[in-house]
N, C-alpha and C positions, 0 to 999 in steps of 0.2 A: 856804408850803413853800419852804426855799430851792433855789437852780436844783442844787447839788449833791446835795443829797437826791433831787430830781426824777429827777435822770438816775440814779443806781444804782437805785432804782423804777421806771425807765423801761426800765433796760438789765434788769431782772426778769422784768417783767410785760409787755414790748412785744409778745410772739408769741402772746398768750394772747386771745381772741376779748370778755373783758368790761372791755377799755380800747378807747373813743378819743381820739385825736389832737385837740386842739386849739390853735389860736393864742393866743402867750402874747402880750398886751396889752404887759408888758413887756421885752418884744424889742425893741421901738422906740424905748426911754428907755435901755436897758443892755444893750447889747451883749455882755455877758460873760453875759447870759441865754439862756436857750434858743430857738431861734423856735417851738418846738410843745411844749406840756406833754401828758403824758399823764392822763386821768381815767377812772374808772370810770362805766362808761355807764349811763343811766338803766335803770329796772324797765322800761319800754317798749321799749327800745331792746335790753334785753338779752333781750329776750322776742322780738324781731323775729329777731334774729342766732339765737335756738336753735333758733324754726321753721326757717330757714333751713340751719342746721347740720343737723338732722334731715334736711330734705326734701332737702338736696344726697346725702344718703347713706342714702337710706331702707332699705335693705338692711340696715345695717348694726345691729350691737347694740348700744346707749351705756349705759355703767351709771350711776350718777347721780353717784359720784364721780369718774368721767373729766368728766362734763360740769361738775362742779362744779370741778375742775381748769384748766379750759381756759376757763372763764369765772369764776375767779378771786370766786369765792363760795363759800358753804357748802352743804352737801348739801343741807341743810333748804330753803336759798334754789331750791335747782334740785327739789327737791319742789312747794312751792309753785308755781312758775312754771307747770309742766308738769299739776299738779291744774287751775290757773286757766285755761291751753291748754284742758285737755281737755275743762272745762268752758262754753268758747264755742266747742265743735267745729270748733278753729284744729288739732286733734291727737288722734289717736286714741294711746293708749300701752296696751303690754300688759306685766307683767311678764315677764321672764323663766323661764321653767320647767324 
């Protein structure tokens, strides 16, 4: 991807919880490159940040397309996650009523 692609993707998706920041390898051969790319984080990773996200605001009600929103995935994708949660008792979820 080029570094100018990167940064309007970057200047996107930078506030959204299912990118991290990584060291661009070439930062150090091309200086008109970026020093940190941005990537979408692993199934693991994004699974850590939802517990997370949950347990920081457990009070709170998340619908599956807010969180699907903010971790810059598909509804289905934040389905999944949260059946496989709840399935090693990492999360209890209850729908909404």
């Amino acid at each position: 991807m080029a570094s100018r692609n990167n940064s309007d993707f970057s200047e996107k998706h930078k506030h959204k919880y299912g990118f991290v920041e990584i060291e661009n390898p070439e930062s150090d051969f091309d200086f008109n490159a970026p020093e940190y790319l941005l990537r979408k984080a692993t199934p693991e990773q994004r699974r850590i940040m939802l517990i997370n996200k949950i347990a920081d605001e457990k009070h709170h009600v998340f619908s599956i397309a807010y969180l699907a929103d903010i971790f810059a995935v598909s509804e289905r994708t934040i389905q999944t996650d949260l059946k496989l949660l709840s399935g090693i008792n990492s999360a209890n979820f209850k729908p909404k009523q």
